[in-house]
C-alpha positions as a Python dict, from the first residue, in 0.01 Angstrom:
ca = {
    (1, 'X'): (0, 0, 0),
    (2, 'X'): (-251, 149, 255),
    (3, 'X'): (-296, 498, 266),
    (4, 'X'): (-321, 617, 660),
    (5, 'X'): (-638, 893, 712),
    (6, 'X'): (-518, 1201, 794),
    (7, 'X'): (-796, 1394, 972),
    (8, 'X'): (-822, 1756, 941),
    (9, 'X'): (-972, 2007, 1143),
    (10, 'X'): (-1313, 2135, 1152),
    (11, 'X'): (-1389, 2481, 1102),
    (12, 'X'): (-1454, 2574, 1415),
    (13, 'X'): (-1189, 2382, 1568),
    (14, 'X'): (-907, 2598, 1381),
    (15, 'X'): (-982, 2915, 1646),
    (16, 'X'): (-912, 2747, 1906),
    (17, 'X'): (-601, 2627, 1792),
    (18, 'X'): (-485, 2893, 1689),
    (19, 'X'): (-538, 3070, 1980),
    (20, 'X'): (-424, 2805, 2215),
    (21, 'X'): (-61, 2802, 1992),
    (22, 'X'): (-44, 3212, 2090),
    (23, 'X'): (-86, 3150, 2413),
    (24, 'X'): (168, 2847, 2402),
    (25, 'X'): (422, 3101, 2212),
    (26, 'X'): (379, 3395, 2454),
    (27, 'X'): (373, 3181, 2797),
    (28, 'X'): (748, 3044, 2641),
    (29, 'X'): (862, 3407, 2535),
    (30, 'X'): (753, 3500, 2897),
    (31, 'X'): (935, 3275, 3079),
    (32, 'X'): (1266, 3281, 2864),
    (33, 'X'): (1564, 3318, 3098),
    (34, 'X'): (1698, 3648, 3130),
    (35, 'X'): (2072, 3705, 3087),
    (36, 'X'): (2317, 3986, 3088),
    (37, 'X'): (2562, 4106, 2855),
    (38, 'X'): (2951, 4349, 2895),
    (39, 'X'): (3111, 4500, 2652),
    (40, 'X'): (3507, 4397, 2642),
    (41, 'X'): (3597, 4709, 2809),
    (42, 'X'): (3351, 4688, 3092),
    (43, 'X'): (3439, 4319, 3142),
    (44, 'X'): (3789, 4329, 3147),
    (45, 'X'): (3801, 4637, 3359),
    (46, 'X'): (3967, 4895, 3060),
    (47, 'X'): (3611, 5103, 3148),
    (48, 'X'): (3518, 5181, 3511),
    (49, 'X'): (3155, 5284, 3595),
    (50, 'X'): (3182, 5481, 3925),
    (51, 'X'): (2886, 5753, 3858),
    (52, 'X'): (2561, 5725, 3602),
    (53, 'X'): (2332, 5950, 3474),
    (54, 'X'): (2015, 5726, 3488),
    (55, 'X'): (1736, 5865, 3218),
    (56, 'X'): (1348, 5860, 3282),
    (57, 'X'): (1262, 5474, 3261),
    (58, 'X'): (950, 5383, 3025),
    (59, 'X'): (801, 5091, 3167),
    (60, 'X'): (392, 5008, 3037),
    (61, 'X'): (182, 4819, 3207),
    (62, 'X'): (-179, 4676, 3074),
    (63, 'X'): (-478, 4520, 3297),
    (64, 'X'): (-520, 4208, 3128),
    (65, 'X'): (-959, 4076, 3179),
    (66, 'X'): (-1151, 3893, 2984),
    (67, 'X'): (-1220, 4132, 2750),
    (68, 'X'): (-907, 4177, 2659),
    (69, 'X'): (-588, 4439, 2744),
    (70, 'X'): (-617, 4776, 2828),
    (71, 'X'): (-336, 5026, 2941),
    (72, 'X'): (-313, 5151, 3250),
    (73, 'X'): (-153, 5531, 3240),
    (74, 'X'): (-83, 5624, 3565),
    (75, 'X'): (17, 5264, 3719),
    (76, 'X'): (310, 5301, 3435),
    (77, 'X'): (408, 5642, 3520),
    (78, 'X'): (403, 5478, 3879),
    (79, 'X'): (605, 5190, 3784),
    (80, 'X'): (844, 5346, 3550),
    (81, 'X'): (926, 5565, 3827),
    (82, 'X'): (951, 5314, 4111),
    (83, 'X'): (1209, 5126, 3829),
    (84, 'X'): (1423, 5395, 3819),
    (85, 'X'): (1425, 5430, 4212),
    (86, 'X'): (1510, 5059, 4216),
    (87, 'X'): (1751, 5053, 3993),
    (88, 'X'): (1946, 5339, 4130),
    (89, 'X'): (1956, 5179, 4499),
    (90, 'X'): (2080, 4848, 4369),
    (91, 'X'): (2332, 5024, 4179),
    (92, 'X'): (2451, 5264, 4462),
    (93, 'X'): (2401, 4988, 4776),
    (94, 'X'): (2477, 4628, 4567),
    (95, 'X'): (2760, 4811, 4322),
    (96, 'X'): (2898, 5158, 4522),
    (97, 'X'): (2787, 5270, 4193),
    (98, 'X'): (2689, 5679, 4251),
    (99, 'X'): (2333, 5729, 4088),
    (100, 'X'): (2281, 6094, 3942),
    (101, 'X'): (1897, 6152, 3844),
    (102, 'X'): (1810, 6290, 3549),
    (103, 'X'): (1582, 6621, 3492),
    (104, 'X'): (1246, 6493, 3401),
    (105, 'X'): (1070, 6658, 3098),
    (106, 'X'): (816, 6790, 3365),
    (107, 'X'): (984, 6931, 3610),
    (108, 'X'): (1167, 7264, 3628),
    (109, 'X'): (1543, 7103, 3682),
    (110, 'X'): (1582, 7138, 3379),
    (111, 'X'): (1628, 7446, 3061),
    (112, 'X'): (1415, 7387, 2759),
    (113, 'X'): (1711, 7276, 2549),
    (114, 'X'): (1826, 7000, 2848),
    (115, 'X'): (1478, 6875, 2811),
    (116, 'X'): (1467, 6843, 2427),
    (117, 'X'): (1859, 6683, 2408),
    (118, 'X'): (1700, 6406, 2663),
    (119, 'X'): (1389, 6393, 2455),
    (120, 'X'): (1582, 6311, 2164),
    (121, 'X'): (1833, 6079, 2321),
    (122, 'X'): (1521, 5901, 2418),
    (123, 'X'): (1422, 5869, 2076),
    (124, 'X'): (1748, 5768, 1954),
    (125, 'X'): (1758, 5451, 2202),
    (126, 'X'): (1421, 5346, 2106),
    (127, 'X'): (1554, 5285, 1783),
    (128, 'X'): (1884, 5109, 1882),
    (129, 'X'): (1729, 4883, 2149),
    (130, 'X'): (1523, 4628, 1913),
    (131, 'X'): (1826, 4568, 1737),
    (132, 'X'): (2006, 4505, 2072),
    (133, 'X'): (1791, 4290, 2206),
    (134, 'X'): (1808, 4072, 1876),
    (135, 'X'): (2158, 4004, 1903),
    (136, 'X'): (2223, 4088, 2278),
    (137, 'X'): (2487, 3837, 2270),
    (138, 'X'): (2682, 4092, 2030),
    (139, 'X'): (2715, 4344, 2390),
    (140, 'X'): (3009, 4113, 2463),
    (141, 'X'): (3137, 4204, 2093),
    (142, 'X'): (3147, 4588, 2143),
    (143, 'X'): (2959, 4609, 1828),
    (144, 'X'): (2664, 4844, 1990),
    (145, 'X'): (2678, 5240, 2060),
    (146, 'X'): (2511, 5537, 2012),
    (147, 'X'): (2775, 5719, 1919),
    (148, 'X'): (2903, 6081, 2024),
    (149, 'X'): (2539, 6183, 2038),
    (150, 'X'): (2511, 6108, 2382),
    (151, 'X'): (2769, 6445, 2396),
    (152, 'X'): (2442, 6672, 2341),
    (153, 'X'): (2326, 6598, 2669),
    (154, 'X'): (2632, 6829, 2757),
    (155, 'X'): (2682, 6594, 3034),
    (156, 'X'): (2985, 6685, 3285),
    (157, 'X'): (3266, 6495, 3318),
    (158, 'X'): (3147, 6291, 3666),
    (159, 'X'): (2956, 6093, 3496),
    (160, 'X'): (3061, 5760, 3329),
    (161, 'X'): (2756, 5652, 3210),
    (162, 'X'): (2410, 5647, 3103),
    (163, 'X'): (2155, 5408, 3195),
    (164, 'X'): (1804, 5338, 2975),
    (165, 'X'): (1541, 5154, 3136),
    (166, 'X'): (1281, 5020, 2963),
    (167, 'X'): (979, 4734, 3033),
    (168, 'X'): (636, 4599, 3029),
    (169, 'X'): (427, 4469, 3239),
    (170, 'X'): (102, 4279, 3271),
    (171, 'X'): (-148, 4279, 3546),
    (172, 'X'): (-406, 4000, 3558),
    (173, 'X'): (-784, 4022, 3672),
    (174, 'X'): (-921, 3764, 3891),
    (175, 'X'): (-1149, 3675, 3623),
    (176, 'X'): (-839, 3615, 3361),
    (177, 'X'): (-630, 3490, 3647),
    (178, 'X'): (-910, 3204, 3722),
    (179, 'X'): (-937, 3101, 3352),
    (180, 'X'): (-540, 3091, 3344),
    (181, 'X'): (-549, 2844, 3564),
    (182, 'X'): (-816, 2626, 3456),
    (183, 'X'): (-681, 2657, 3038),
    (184, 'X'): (-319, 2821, 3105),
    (185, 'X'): (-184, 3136, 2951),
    (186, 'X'): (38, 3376, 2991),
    (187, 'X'): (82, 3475, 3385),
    (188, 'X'): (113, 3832, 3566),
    (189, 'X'): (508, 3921, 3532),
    (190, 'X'): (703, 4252, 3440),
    (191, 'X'): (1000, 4203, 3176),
    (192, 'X'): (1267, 4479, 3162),
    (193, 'X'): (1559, 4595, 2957),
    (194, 'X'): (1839, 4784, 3075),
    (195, 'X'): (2107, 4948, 2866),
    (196, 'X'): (2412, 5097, 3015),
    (197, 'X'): (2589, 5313, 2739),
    (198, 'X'): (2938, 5500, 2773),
    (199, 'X'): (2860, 5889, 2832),
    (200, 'X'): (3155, 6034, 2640),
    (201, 'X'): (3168, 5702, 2326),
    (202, 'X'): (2783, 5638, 2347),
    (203, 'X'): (2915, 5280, 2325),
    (204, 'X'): (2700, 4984, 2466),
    (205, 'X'): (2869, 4892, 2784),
    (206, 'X'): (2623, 4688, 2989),
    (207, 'X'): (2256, 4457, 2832),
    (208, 'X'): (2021, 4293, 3059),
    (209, 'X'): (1678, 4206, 3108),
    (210, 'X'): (1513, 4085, 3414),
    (211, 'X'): (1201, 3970, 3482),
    (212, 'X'): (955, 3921, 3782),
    (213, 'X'): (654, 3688, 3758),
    (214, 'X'): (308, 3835, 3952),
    (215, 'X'): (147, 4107, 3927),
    (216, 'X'): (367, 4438, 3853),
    (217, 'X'): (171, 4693, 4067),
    (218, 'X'): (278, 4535, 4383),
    (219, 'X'): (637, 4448, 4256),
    (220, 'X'): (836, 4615, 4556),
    (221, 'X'): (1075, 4328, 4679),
    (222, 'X'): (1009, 4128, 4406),
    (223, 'X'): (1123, 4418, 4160),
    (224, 'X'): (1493, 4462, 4379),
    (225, 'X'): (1575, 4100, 4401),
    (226, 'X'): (1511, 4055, 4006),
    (227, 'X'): (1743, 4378, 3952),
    (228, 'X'): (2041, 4231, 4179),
    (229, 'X'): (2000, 3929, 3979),
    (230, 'X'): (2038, 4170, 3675),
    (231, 'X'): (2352, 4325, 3793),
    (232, 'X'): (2511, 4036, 3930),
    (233, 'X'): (2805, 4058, 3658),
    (234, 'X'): (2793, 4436, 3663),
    (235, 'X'): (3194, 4522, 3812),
    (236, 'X'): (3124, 4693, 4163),
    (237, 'X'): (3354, 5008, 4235),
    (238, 'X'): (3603, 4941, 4493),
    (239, 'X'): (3522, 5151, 4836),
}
């Protein structure tokens, strides 16, 4: 019987494969299609979304050289507050969906104890959305909410619902964005994650996660066209 040579890698070969099969892994994670997600009530209508409360999105951003990532702080203060914007005008122009801002923990719309309740819900989503996004597919289940938690926001009764934004980006250098080409990697984009959740059940109405390729700092059109795409199955409210 002959016995076929299997070679094995040298020592200093193994780096580079390794690396090369993270940058494989996160250039596919990147570029998985995004999808969206209703809950039975919101899909078949027994839930109508007419006004939201839309919290403080959190969206980082990191400059991405050959030296590896570093954040950028005020680009994502920038960007999670140009996400909110967006999302708000394709709601209210795309959906006749009535956007009601939320009372940032900086500003003075807001009493101590408003600030800490949104502080907390915060917290509280953070926790929830990994578990989302694992089984998003379960949205269409109803087997996602928050529960009556979302009543300490003391929240009056025009609004439906409560909308979480969430996201990263990454911002290449020209450097990094020359050596992408030449070996590949993972490209410029901004991935999001939007939650819509009942105001008065804290139930999981609405899941989705769009995502722009290029760089996120310049994301203006780019960043509305992605979100329409996001909403696309959200129910619009009739005029």
């Amino acid at each position: 019987m002959k016995i076929t040579h299997i070679p094995r890698y040298h020592g200093a070969l193994r780096p580079t494969l390794i690396a090369f099969t993270l940058c494989l892994t996160a250039a596919m994670a990147v570029t998985t299609a995004s999808a969206q997600f209703l809950s039975p009530k919101l899909s078949g209508k027994q839930t109508t979304v007419r006004r939201v409360l839309i919290l403080p999105a959190k969206v980082d951003v990191v400059r991405d050289s050959m030296k590896g990532p570093e954040g950028m702080a005020a680009e994502s203060d920038e960007l999670s507050s140009r996400a909110g914007d967006a999302v708000a005008e394709v709601l209210t122009k795309k959906k006749n969906i009535t956007a009601l801002p939320a009372p940032t923990a900086a500003s003075g719309d807001a009493d101590p104890q408003a600030k800490y309740a949104i502080s907390d819900i915060q917290s509280k989503f953070d926790d929830l959305l990994p578990k989302i996004a694992k089984k998003r597919s379960d949205v269409k289940k109803g087997r996602f909410t928050m529960g009556e938690e979302v009543l300490d926001l003391n929240l009056d009764k025009s609004a439906d619902a409560i909308v979480f934004i969430r996201g990263q980006g990454r911002k290449l250098t020209s450097g990094k964005q020359a050596f992408r080409i030449l070996v590949g990697g993972v490209p410029a984009y901004m991935a999001l994650q939007i939650v819509i959740v009942d105001a008065r059940t804290g139930e999981v109405l609405l899941y989705s996660d769009p995502m722009l390729m290029g760089d996120p700092t310049t994301a203006n059109d780019r960043l509305r066209k992605a979100l329409e795409k996001g909403f696309k199955k959200m129910p619009a409210v009739t005029p």
